[in-house]
NUPALUM-364058 format. One record per residue (C-alpha): residue number from 1; chain; residue in three letters; x, y, z. Coordinates in Angstrom, 2 decimals, decimal comma. Example, Ala and Ser with C-alpha at 12.3 -4.5 7.8 and 13.67 -1.06 7.14 Angstrom:
(1 A ALA (12,30 -4,50 7,80))
(2 A SER (13,67 -1,06 7,14))
This chain:
(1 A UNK (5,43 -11,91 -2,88))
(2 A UNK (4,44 -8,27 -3,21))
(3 A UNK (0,86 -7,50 -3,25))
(4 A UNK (-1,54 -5,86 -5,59))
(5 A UNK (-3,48 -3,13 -4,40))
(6 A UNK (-7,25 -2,39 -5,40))
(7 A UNK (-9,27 0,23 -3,97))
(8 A UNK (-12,53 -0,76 -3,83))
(9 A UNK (-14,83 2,78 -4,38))
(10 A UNK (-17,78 4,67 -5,70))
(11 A UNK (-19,02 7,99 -4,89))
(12 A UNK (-22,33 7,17 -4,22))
(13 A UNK (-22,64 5,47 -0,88))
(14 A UNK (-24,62 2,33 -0,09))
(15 A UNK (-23,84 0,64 -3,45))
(16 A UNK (-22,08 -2,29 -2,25))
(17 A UNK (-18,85 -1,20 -1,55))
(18 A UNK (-17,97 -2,50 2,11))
(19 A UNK (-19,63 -5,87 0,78))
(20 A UNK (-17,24 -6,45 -2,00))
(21 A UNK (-14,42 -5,57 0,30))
(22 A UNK (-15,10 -7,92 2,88))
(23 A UNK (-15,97 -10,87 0,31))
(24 A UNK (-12,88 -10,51 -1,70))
(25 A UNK (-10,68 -10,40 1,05))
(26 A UNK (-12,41 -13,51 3,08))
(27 A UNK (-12,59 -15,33 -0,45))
(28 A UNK (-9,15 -14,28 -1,52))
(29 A UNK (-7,50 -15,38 1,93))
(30 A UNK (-10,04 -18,93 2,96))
(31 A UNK (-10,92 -20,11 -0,57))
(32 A UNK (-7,86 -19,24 -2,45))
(33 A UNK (-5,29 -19,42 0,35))
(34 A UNK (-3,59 -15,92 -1,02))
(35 A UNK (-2,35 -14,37 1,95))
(36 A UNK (-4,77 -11,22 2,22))
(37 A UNK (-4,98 -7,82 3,78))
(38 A UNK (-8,53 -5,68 4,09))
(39 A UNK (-7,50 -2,02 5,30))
(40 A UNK (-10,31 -0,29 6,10))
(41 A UNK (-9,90 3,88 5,78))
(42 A UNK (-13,41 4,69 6,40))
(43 A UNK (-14,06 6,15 9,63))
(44 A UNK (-17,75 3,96 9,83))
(45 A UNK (-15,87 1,45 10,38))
(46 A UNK (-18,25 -0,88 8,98))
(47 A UNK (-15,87 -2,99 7,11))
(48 A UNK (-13,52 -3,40 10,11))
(49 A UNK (-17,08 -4,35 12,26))
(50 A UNK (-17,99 -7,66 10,07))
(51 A UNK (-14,65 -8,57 9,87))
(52 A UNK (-14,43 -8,52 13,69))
(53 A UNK (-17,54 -10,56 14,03))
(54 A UNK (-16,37 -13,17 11,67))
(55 A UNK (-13,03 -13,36 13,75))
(56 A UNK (-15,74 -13,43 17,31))
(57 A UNK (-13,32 -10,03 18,43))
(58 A UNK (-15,58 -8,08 20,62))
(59 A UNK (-12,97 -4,76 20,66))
(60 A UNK (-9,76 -4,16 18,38))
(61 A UNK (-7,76 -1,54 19,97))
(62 A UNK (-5,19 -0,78 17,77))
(63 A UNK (-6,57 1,13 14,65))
(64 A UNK (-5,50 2,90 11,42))
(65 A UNK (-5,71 6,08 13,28))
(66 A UNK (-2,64 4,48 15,65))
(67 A UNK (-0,54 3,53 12,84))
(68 A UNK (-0,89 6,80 11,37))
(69 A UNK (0,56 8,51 14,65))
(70 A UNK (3,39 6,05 15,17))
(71 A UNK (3,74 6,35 11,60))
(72 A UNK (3,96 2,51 11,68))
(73 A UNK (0,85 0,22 10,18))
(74 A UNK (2,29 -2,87 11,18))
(75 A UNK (1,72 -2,11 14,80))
(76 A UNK (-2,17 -2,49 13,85))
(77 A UNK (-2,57 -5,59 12,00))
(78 A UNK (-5,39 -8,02 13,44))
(79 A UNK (-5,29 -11,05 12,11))
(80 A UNK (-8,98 -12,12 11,74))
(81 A UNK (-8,70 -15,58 10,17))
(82 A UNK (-5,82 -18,23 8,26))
(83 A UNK (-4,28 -15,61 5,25))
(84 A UNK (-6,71 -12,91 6,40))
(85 A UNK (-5,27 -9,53 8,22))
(86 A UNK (-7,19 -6,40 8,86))
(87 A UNK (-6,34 -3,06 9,51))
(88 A UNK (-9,66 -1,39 11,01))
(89 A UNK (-10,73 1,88 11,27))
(90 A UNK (-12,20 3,95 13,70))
(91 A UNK (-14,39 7,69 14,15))
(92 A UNK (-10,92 8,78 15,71))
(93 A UNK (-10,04 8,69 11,94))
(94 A UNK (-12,25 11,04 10,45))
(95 A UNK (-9,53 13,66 11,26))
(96 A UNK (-7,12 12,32 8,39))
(97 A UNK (-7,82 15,24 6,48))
(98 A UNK (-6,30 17,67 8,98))
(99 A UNK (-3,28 15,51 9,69))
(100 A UNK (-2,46 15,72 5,90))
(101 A UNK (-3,07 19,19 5,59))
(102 A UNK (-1,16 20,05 8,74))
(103 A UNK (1,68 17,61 8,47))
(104 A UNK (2,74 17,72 5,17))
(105 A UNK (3,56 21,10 2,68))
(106 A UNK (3,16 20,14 -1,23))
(107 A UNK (-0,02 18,23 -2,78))
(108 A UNK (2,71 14,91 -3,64))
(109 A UNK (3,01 15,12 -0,19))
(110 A UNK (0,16 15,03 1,18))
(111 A UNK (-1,87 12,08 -1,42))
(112 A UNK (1,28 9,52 -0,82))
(113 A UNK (0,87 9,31 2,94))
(114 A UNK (-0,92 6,49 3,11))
(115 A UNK (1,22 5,12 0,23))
(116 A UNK (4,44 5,46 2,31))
(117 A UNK (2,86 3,42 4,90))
(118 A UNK (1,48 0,55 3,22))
(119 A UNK (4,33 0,24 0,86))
(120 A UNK (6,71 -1,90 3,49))
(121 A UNK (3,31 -4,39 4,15))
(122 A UNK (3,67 -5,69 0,66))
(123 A UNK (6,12 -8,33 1,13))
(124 A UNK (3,94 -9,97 3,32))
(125 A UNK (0,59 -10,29 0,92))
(126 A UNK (-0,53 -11,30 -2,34))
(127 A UNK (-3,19 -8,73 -2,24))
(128 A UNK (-4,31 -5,81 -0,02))
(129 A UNK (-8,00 -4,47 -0,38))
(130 A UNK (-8,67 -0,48 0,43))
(131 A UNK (-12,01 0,62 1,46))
(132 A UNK (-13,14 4,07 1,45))
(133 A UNK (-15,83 6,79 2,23))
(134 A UNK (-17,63 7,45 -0,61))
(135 A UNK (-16,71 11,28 -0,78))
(136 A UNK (-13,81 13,26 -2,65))
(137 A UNK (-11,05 13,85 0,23))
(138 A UNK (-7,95 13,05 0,94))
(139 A UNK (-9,28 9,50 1,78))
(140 A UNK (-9,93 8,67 -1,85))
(141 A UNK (-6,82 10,52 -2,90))
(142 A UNK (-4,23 8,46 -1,02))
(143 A UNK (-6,16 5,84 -1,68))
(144 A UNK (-6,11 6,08 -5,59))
(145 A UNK (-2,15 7,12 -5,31))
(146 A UNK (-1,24 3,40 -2,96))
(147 A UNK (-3,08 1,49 -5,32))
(148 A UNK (-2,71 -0,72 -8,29))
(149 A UNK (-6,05 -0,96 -9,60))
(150 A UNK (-9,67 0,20 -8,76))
(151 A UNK (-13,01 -1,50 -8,74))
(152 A UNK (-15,77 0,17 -8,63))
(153 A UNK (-19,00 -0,76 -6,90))
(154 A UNK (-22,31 -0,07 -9,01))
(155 A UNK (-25,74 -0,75 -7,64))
(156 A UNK (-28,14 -0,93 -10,30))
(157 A UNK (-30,19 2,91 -9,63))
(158 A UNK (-29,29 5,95 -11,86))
(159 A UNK (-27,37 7,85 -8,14))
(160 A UNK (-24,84 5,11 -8,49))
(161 A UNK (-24,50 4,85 -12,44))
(162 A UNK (-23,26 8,93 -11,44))
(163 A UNK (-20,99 7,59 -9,11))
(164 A UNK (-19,28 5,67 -11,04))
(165 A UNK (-19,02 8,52 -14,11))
(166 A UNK (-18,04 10,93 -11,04))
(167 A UNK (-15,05 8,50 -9,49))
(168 A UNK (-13,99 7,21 -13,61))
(169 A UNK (-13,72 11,24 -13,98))
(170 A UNK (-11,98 12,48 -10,66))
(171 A UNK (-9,66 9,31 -11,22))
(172 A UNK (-8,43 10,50 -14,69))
(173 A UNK (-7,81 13,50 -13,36))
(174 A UNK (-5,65 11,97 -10,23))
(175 A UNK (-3,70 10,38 -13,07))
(176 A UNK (-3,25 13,04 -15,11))
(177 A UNK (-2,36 16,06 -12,69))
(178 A UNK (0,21 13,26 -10,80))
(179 A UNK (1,17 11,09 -12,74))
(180 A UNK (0,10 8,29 -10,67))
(181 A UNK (0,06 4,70 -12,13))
(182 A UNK (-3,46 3,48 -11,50))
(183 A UNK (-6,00 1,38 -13,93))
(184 A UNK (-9,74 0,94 -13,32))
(185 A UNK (-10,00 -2,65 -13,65))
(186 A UNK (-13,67 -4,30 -12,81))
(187 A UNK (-16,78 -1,96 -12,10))
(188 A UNK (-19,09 -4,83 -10,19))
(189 A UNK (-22,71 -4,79 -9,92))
(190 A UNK (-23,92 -5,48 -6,72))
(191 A UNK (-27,06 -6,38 -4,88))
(192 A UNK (-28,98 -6,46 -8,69))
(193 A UNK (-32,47 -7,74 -8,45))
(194 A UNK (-32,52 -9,93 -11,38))
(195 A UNK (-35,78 -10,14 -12,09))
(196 A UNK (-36,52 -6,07 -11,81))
(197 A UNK (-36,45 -4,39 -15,36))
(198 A UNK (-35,18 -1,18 -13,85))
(199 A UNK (-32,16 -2,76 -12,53))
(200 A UNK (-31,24 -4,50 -16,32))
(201 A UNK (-32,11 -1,55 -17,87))
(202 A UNK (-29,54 0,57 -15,65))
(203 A UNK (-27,25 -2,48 -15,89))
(204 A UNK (-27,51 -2,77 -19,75))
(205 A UNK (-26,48 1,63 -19,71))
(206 A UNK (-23,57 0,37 -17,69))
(207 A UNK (-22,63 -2,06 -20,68))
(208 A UNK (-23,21 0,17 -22,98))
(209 A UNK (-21,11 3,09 -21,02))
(210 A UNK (-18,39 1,13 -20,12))
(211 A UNK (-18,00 -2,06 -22,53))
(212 A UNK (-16,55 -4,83 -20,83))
(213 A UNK (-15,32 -3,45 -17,88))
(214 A UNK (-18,25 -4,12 -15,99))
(215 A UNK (-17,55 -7,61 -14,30))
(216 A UNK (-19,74 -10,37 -16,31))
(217 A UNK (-20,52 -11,39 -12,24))
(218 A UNK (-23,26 -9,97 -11,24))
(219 A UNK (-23,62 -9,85 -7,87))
(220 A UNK (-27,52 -10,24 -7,08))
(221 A UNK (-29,43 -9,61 -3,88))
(222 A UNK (-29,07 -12,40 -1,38))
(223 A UNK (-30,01 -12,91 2,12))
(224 A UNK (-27,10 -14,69 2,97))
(225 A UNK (-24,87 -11,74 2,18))
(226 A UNK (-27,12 -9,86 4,66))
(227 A UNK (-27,10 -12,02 7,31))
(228 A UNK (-23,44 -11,86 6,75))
(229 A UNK (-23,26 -8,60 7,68))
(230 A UNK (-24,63 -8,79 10,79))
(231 A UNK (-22,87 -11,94 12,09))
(232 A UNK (-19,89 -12,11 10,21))
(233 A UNK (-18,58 -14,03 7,01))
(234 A UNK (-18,78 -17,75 7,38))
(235 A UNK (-18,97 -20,68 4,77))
(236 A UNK (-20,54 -24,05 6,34))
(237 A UNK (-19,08 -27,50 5,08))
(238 A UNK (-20,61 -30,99 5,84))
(239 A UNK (-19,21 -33,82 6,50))
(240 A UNK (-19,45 -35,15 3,81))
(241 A UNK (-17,59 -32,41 2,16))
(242 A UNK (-20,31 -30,63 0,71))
(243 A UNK (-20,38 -26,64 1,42))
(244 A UNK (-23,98 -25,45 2,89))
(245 A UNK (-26,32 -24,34 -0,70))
(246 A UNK (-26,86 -20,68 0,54))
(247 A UNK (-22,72 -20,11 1,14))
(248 A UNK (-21,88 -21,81 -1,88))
(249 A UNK (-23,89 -19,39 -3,93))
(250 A UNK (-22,65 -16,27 -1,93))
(251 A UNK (-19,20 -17,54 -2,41))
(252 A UNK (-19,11 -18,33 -5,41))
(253 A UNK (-19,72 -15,21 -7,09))
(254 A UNK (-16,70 -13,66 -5,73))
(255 A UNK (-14,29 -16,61 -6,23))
(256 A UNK (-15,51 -16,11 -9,97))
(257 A UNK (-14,62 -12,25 -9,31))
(258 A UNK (-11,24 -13,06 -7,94))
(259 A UNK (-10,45 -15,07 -10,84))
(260 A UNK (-11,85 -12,59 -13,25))
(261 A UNK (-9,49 -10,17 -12,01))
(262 A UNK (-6,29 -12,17 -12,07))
(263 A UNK (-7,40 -12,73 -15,24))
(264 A UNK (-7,66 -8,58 -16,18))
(265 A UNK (-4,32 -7,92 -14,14))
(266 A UNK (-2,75 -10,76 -16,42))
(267 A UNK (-3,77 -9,21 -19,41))
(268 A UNK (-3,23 -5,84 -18,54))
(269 A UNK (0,58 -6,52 -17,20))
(270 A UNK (1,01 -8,53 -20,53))
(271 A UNK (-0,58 -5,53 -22,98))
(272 A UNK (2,08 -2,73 -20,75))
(273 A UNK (5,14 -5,82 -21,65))
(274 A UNK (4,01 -5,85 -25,09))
């Protein structure tokens, strides 16, 4: 076992990000048993926060910003549920940027720091999922350098269309300037309102931008993803087997995600073999 990395990112916040994040890892870890880390590197925090309500953990104590000092991450693993492990973040963490700069000489250096540490958890997952701020720093470069793939996350308004032509760019030229071996390999809408014409127009200039790598799951506006948020990730099953209508549906979507990009990561592997 040695897990796949995917930084989930945009450079537009409020698109949907910290959702995806959360679902994918929850969905990845409860629904397809894959033993699953979420490693939250934004200094909100807001990923680590759901996660903690869906685990009922009123304080986690040990943070990223921890691990980073004792130069250890496994020291600040919470496990939140069965396959599911998070690394949170804290505001303490804000100050990554000056620990790189100060703490380490050449630009190689200073983008494979976070690499170095994740790089001994990989033995112990089938996938690890990387959120981010939504800003050009050394948070989105280490990122982008420890990972395998990105997805991007696209809410249907023109400010996050330019986010994803901004991170697409500034991620060719993280390739290109060091040599890093990184693939974009879903760009997901999020929170669409299906039945608004501004939101399939900006959709359909996605598709047309891009081609098929925007995800054919569409991940529309529901208020069960909301409520989510606020009290943590859940999925309710009867007795009689049957999962709850409103989690099935928020579920669902990003099982068919998952799948989607096992799928892409197949092909992609396959097409490099070839």
């Amino acid at each position: 076992m040695v897990a796949t990395v995917y930084t989930v990112g945009n450079f537009k916040g409020g698109v949907g990000k910290t959702k995806i994040v959360t679902m994918l890892g929850y969905d990845n870890a409860v629904i397809r048993g894959k033993k699953t880390l979420v490693l939250d590197l934004d200094p909100q925090a807001n990923a680590s926060q759901i996660l903690a309500k869906t685990a009922n953990i009123d304080n986690i104590e040990r943070t990223v910003t921890q691990g980073l000092q004792e130069n250890d991450f496994s020291i600040c693993i919470t496990p939140i549920v069965e396959n599911l492990d998070l690394i949170a973040c804290d505001t303490g963490f804000r100050s990554f940027n000056k620990y790189v700069l100060k703490n380490f000489e050449t630009e190689e250096e200073q983008i494979n720091v976070l690499n170095k540490l994740i790089e001994p958890l990989k033995a112990n997952y089938d996938a690890i999922f990387i959120d981010v701020p939504p800003t050009i720093s050394e948070f989105s470069d280490n990122a982008m350098a420890a990972s395998d793939y990105s997805i991007i996350a696209f809410q249907t308004v023109i400010e996050s269309l330019d986010g994803v032509a901004k991170y697409v760019g500034y991620q060719n030229f993280m390739v290109e300037r060091y040599g890093i071996d990184l693939q974009i390999i879903d760009i997901i809408p999020c929170m669409v309102e299906p039945d608004d014409s501004l939101d399939k127009e900006i959709l359909n200039e996605a598709r047309e931008l891009y081609g098929n790598v925007v995800s054919e799951n569409v991940v529309n506006y529901q208020k069960r993803l909301r409520r989510y948020s606020s009290e943590g990730i859940y999925i309710q099953k009867y007795n009689n087997g049957n999962y709850d209508q409103w989690d099935f549906n928020a579920h669902n979507i990003f099982t068919n995600i998952l799948n989607e990009l096992e799928g892409r990561k197949n092909y992609l592997t396959d097409e490099m073999e070839a």
